[in-house]
Each structure stands twice: as structure tokens, then as C-alpha cells.
ROLUM-384049 format. One line per 2 residues: number of its first residue (from 1); their letters; for each residue x negated, z negated, y negated of C-alpha. Coordinates in steps of 0.25 Angstrom, whole numbers, plus 5000, padded with zeros to 4 digits. Each point is the difference from the previous one (the first is absolute). Layout:
NUM) a) X/Z/Y; ...
END
This chain:
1) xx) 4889/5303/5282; 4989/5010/5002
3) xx) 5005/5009/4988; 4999/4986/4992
5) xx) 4988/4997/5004; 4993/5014/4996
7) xx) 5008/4999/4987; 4992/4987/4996
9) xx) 4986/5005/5004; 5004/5011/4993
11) xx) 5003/4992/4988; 4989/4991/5001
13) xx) 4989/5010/5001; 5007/5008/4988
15) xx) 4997/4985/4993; 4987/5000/5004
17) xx) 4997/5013/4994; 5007/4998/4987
19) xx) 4993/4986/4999; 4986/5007/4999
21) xx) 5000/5004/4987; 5003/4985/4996
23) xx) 4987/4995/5009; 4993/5010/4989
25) xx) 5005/4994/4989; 4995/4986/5003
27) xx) 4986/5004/4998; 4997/4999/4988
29) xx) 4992/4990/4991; 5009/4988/4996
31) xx) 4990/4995/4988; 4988/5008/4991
33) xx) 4992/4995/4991; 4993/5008/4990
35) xx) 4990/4998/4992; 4991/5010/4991
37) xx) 4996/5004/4986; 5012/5007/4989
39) xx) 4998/5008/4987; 5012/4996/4990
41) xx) 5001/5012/4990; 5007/4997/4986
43) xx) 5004/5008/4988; 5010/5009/4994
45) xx) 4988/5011/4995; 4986/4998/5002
47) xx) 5000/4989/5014; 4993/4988/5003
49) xx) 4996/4995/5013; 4999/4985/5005
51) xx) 4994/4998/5014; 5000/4991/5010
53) xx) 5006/4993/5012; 5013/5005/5007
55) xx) 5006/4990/5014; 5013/5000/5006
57) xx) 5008/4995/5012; 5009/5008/5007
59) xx) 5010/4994/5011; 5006/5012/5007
61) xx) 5014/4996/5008; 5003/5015/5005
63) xx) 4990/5011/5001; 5004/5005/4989
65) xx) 5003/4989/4991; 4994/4989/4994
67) xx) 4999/4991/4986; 4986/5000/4994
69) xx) 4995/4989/4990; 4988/5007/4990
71) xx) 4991/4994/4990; 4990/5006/4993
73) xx) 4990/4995/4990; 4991/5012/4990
75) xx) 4990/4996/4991; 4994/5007/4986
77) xx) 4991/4999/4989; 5004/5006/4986
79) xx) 4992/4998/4989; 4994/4987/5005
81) xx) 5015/4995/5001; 5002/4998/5018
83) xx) 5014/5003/5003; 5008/4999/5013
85) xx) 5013/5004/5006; 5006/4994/5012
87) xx) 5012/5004/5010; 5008/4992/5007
89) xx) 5013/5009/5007; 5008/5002/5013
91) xx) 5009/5007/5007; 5002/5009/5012
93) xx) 4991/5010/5006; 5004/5012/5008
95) xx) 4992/5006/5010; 4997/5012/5009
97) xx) 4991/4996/5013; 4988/5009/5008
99) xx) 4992/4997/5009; 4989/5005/4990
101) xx) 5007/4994/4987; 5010/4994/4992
103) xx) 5004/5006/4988; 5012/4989/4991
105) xx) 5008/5001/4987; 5005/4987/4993
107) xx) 5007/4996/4991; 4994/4985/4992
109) xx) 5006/4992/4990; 4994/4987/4993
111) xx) 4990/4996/4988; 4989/5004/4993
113) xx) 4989/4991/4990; 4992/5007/4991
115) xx) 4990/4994/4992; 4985/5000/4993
117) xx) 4993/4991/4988; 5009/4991/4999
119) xx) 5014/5008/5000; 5009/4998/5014
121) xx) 5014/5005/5001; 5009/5004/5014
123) xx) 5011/5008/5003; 5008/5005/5012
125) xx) 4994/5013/5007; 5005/5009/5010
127) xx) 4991/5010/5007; 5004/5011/5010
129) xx) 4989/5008/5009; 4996/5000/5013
131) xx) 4985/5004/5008; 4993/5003/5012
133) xx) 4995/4991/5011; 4990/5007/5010
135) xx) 4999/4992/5013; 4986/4997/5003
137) xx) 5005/4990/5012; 5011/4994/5008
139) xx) 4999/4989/4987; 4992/5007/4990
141) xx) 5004/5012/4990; 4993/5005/4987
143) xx) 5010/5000/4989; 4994/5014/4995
145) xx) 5010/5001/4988; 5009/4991/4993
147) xx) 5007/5007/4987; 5010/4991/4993
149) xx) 5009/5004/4987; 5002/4988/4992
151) xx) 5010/4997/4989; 4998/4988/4992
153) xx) 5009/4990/4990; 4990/4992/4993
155) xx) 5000/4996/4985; 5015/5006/4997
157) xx) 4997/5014/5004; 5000/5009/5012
159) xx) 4988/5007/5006; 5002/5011/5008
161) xx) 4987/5006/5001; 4990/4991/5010
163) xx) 4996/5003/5012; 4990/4994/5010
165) xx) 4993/5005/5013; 4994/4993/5011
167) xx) 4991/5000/5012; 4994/4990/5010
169) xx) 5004/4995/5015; 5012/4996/5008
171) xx) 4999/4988/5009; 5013/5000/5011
END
């Protein structure tokens, strides 16, 4: 009886210990909320950039992983002509967790409108990149960088050569 008795304390603390890195996991944020300023970059040769607003919301399910919705608006005058381009895509973001930051890769998928004097058309985009999130607080970090490679179907034809980079805050 006494044998059995060890063996299950033995057991249980072997448990307890194994458990810990569990307990770990669980602290991390289940929700952020971004919100800062984007520079779309277009063009095949010489490039164009469009700036403006980037947000996004990300629900995280394990510390590692979560799906983020993005949008973005950017704006530009070309010959008195204002044009505008605006994103709209999905998908998961992995990521790695520090005490000082948190550095993610995703993978989006969704749509794009483009527009200006009078002309609008939309298409499907995709967009693969990932960032930098320095914490500056229990429920505060500073997005310091953003970089996202963009591929775009709009008008019948492929794009393969945008981009777009971000920066701003992260509310958790």
C-alpha cells in the first residue's frame, strides 16, 4: 500500500511539473487591435507609393496562433486625378512570443478596390508578410514594422509586384 502510495505522489508531482509549461502558454494576449499609418508601393519599373491607414484585428486561440482580419485604406494625387486603393484580406498569423516582443508571419487572402477620377474596379488579393511588435506594456506594443508582399488580380491581369509597410500601435 505504501509502494502505491509513493508511486502516485510520484506520479502526481511528475504531472505537476510537466503541466508548467502549459501554465506558460496561457499568457498571452487573446485579442489585438492595430491601428497605424501604411505606404502601398506599386509598379513594375519606376514605383508609385499610395499612403495611408492600415487596422487590423487579431484573435489569438494558442500562443502561437491566430486568424487576423486587415484593412487598409492609401490615398494619392497624380496629375490632379486623386486615386485610392483599399484591402480587405484574412487569414492566419503565426507567431513567436518574448517578454520584450513579438515577432509574426501571416498569410492573407481577400480583396482589393482600386480606384481614382471616376474609374473603380476590384479583384481578389493575397498578401504574405509578417512584422514586429515591441511591447511597451502589459496591453500596449508599437507595431515598429509591418512588411507585406502583395499579389493582386484586378482587371484580368496579375500583379505580382506591390508591396505595402506599416507602423503604428497595438492594443491587447
Amino acid at each position: 500500500m505504501q509502494k502505491l502510495l509513493a508511486r502516485a505522489v510520484v506520479l502526481a508531482g511528475l504531472a505537476g511539473i510537466v503541466s508548467i509549461p502549459a501554465f506558460a502558454q496561457s499568457d498571452y494576449p487573446k485579442a489585438e487591435v492595430f491601428g497605424g499609418f501604411s505606404i502601398f508601393s506599386v509598379g513594375d519599373g519606376e514605383r508609385d507609393q499610395l499612403y495611408g491607414f492600415q487596422a487590423s484585428v487579431a484573435g489569438n486561440f494558442h500562443k502561437s496562433v491566430g486568424l487576423v482580419a486587415d484593412f487598409g485604406g492609401q490615398y494619392r494625387t497624380f496629375d490632379s486625378t486623386k486615386v485610392h486603393a483599399y484591402e480587405y484580406i484574412f487569414g492566419p498569423r503565426f507567431s513567436m512570443r518574448s517578454d520584450k516582443a513579438t515577432v509574426f508571419a501571416e498569410a492573407l487572402f481577400g480583396g482589393v478596390t482600386v480606384g481614382g477620377g471616376g474609374f473603380s474596379d476590384s479583384g481578389f488579393l493575397m498578401g504574405f508578410g509578417g512584422g514586429v511588435d515591441v511591447n511597451a506594456g502589459k496591453r500596449l506594443a508599437v507595431r515598429v514594422v509591418q512588411f507585406d508582399w502583395l499579389a493582386d488580380h484586378v482587371g484580368g491581369e496579375w500583379s505580382w509586384s506591390e508591396f505595402r509597410v506599416g507602423f503604428g500601435i497595438v492594443f491587447r
